[in-house]
C-alpha positions in Angstrom: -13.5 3.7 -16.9 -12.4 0.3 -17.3 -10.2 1.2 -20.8 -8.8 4.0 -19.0 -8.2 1.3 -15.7 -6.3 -1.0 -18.8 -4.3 2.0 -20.2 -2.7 2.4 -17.2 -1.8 -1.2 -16.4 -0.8 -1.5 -20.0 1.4 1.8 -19.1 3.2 0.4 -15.9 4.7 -2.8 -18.2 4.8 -0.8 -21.1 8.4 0.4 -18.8 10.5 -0.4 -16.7 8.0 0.8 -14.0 6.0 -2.5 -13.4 8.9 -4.7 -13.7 11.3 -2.6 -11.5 8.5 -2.3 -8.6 7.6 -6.1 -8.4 11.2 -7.5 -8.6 12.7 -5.3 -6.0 9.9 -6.0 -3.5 10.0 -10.0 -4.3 14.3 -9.9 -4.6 14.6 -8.0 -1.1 11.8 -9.7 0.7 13.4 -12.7 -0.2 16.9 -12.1 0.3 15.8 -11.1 4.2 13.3 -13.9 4.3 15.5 -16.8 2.8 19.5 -15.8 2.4 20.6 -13.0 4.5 21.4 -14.4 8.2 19.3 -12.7 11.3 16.3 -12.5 12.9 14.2 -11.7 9.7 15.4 -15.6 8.1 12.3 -17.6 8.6 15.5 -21.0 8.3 17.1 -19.5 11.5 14.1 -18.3 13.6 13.0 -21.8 14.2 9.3 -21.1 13.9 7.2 -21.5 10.7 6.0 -18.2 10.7 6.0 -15.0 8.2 5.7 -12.4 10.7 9.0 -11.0 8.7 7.1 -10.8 5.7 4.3 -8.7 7.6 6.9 -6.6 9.2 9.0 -5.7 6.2 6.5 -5.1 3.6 5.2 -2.2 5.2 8.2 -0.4 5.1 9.2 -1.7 1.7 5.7 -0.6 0.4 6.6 2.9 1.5 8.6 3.8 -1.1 7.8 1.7 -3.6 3.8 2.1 -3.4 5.0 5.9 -4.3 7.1 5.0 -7.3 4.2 3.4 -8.4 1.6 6.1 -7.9 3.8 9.5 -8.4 3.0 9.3 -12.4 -0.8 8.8 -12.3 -1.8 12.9 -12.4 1.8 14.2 -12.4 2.8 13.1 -15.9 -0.4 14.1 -17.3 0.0 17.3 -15.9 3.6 18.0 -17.3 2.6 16.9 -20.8 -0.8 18.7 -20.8 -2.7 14.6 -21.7 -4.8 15.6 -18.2 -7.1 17.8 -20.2 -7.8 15.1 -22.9 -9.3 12.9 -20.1 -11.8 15.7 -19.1 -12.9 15.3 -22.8 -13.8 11.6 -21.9 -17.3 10.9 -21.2 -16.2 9.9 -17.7 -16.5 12.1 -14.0 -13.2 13.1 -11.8 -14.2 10.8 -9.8 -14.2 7.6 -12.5 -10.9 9.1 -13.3 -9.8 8.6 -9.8 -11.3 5.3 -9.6 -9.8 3.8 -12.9 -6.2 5.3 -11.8 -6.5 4.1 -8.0 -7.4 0.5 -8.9 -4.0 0.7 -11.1 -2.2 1.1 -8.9 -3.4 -1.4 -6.8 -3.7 -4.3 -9.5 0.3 -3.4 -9.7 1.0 -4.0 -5.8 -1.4 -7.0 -5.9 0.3 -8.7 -8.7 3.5 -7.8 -6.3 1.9 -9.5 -3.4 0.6 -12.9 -5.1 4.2 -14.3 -5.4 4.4 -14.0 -2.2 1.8 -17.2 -1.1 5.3 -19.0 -2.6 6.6 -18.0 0.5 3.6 -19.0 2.4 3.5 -22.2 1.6 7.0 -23.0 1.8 6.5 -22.1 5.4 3.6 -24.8 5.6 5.7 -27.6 4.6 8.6 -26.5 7.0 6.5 -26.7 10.1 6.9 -29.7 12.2 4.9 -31.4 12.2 3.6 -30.0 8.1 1.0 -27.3 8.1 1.6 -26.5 11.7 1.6 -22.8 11.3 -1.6 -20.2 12.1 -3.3 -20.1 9.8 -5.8 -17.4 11.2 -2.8 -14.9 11.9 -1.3 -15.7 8.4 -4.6 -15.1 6.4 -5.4 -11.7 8.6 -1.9 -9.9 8.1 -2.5 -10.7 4.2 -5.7 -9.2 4.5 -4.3 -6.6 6.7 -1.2 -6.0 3.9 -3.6 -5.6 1.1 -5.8 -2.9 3.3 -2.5 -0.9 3.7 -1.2 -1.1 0.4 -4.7 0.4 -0.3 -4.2 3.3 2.0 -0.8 3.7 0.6 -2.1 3.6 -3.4 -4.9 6.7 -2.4 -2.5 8.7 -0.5 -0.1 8.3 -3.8 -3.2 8.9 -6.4 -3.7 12.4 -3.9 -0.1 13.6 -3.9 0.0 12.6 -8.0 -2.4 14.7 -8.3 -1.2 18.1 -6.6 1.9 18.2 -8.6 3.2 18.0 -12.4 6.8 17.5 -10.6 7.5 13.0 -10.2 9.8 14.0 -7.5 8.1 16.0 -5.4 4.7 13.5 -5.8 6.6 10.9 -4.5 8.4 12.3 -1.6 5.3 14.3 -0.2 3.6 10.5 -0.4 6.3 9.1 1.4 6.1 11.4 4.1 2.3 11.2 4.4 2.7 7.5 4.5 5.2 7.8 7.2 3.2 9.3 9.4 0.1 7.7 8.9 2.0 4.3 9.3 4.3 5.1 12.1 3.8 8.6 12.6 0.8 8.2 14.9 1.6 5.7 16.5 4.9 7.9 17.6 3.1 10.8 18.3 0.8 8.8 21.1 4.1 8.0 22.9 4.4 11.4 24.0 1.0 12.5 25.2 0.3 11.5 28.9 -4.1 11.1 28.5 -5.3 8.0 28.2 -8.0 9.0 26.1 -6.0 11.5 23.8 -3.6 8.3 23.2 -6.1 5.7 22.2 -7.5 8.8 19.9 -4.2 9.0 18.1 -3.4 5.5 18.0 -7.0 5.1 16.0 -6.1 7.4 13.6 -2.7 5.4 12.7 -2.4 2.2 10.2 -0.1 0.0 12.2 -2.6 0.3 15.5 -5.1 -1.6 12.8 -3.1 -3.4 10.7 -1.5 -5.0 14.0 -4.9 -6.2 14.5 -5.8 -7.3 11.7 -2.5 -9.3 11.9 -4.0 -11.3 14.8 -6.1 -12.9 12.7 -9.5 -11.6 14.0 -11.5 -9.4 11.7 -12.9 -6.6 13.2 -15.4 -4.4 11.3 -14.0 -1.6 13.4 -10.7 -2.0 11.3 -12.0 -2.1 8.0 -14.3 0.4 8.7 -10.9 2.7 9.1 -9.1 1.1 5.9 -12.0 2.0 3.7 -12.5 5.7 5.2 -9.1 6.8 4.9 -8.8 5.4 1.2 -12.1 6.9 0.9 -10.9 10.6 2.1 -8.1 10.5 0.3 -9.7 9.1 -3.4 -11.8 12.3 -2.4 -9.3 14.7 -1.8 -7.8 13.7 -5.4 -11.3 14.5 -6.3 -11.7 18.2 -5.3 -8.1 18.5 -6.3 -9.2 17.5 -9.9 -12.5 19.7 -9.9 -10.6 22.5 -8.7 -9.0 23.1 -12.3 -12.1 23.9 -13.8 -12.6 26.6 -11.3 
């Protein structure tokens, strides 16, 4: 599992792939964090805060989480290389595995230049350090978790297609919704109960409060289910071609 985990690190910097996904998400977080005038600029908010990191990177993850992922199981469909990894002594599932945690080292190794900004933001406060520091650590956390949910839904719609395209806009669209989707939906029903329901089943309602900086084994419970489901859903899509 772990050579096949390399070979597809190796694969993203092997192209443009890598390189493209972690310099557009460090060049436009920056520009909106740093250059470009408005209420994102962390110089003309007046607070020493990265709530505008926490904001945009969802949305920025959106599509570029899916340019990451669309490749895993489509490519090796389109050139026929998916059958040589059934020859490997490894199960669907340490396929899934070794392919999932690709694409996660990638957004992580995205994420990590980002503690520049973080402690830029430190030494700006006034007086130094005065920043919270729970808050900042728990929308990280809460970041990474997402990015996770965002990787398996990508490894799943990989998998369903030999066609780039069309893996990356169906995982788009399944990240929409799960991100913002629910959270829309529950605006329109009128039960108390049926909205709380829906709101559970959406990221932001859990990465929100994650963000706060308080923990809560109910949220990562959800993180790791849905990543869960969906690693398994690439799964049975995987067994189903020996059927």
């Amino acid at each position: 599992m772990f050579s096949l985990y390399k070979k597809e690190i190796a694969s993203f910097f092997s192209t443009l792939t890598g390189y493209l996904v972690v310099g557009i998400f460090l060049i436009l977080t920056s520009l909106f964090l740093w250059v470009i005038p408005g209420e994102m600029n962390i110089l003309y908010g007046g607070y020493a805060t990265l709530e505008s990191l926490f904001y945009l990177a969802p949305w920025l993850y959106l599509f570029l989480v899916p340019a990451v992922t669309m490749r895993l199981f489509a490519d090796e469909k389109r050139t026929g290389t998916i059958e040589l990894l059934y020859t490997r002594p490894l199960s669907e599932f340490h396929v899934v595995l070794a392919k999932y945690l690709a694409g996660l080292t990638l957004v992580i190794i995205s994420l990590l230049p980002t503690f520049i900004y973080f402690y830029s933001v430190v030494q700006l406060g006034n007086p130094v350090a005065n920043i919270d520091f729970g808050g900042t650590w728990g929308s990280f956390i809460g970041l990474f978790f997402l990015a996770g949910i965002y990787v398996s839904i990508g490894v799943f719609c990989s998998s369903l297609t030999d066609n780039q395209i069309v893996s990356f806009v169906l995982a788009v669209v399944i990240s929409f919704v799960f991100y913002y989707g629910f959270d829309a939906m529950s605006q329109l029903i009128t039960s108390q109960k049926m909205q709380s329901l829906v709101l559970y089943l959406g990221i932001d309602e859990h990465y929100s409060s994650i963000s706060r900086g308080v923990i809560d084994s109910r949220d990562l419970l959800y993180f790791l289910s849905v990543i869960t489901l969906f690693l398994f859903f690439t799964r049975t899509v995987l067994s189903s071609r020996k059927w």
